[in-house]
Structure formats: structure tokens, C-alpha cells
N, C-alpha and C positions, 0 to 999 in steps of 0.2 A: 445454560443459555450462552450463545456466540455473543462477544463484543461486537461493536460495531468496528474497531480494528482490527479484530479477527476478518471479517467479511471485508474490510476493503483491502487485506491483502491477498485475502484470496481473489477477490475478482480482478484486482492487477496479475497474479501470476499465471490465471487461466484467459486473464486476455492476453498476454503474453505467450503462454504455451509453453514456459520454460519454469524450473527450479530454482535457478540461481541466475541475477543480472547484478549489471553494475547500480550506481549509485545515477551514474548520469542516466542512463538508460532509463531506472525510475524516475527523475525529475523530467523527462524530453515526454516519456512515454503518457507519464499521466496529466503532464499539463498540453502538449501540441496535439496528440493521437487522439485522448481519453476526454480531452479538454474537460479536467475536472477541476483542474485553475491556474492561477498560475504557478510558472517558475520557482518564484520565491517560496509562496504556499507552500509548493510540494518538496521544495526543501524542510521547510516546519513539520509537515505533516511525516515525511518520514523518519524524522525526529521524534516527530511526538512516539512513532511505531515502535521503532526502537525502545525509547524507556517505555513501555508498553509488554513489550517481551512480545511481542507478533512479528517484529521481523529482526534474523540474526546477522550482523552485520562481519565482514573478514576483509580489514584494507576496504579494499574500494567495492566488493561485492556482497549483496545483499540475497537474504535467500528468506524462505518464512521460517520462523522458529519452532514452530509444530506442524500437524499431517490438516492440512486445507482441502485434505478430498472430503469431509463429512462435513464443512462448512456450508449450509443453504444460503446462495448469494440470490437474493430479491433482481426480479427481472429492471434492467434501464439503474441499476444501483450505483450513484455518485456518493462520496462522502458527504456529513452535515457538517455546513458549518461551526457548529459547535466540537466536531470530530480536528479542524485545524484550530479553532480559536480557544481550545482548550488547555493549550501550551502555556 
């Protein structure tokens, strides 16, 4: 069974369309673009990812820590609150 980590870093990297971004480009992208909250949030949140082992971090760029092409991401999928409030 996929975490629910699992699937919100795949639906960030395929709404992206890339492998690897930075750290900023994760917080711009999913709180201005994806509006899935804020700023701050999506700082927590890609903390939580990281101790999570979903996403692999090098300096300032982040990439997913496993293969995200066999991950089924749910159509209109936002993280739950309980996925940031978790921390």
C-alpha cells in the first residue's frame, strides 16, 4: 500500500515534470501554483517528507527517494491536514 507521502510527492514531481528541484521551488510551487497551503506549511511539510524517506534531499535540491512512476495519485489530490499537522 502507497503512503499518503508517497503520493503527494509524486503528484508534486509530475505536476512539475521534472526529477529533481530545489527546495525553494518546492515551497513557491506547492503553496502559490498548487495552492495547497501555505509557505510556512510547505516548509513543515517537506520536512515531515524528508524524515519520511519520500523525498531525497542534496544541499539545496530535492528529488523523490524512490521510483514514483507506479504510484496511483487520486484525481484533484491535495495533502490532509493531518499529512502537515503530523510533525
Amino acid at each position: 500500500m502507497t503512503s499518503e507521502s508517497d503520493i503527494c510527492v509524486a503528484t508534486f514531481f509530475r505536476y512539475i515534470g521534472k526529477d529533481v528541484t530545489t527546495v525553494e521551488d518546492f515551497v513557491m510551487t506547492t503553496s502559490l501554483q498548487m495552492k495547497w497551503m501555505s509557505p510556512s506549511d510547505s516548509k513543515v511539510l517537506l520536512a515531515h517528507l524528508e524524515r519520511e524517506g519520500s523525498i531525497a534531499r542534496d544541499g539545496d535540491f530535492i528529488r523523490p527517494a524512490g521510483d514514483i512512476s507506479a504510484v496511483d495519485v487520486p484525481l484533484a489530490y491535495k495533502p490532509s491536514n493531518d499529512l502537515v499537522t503530523a510533525m
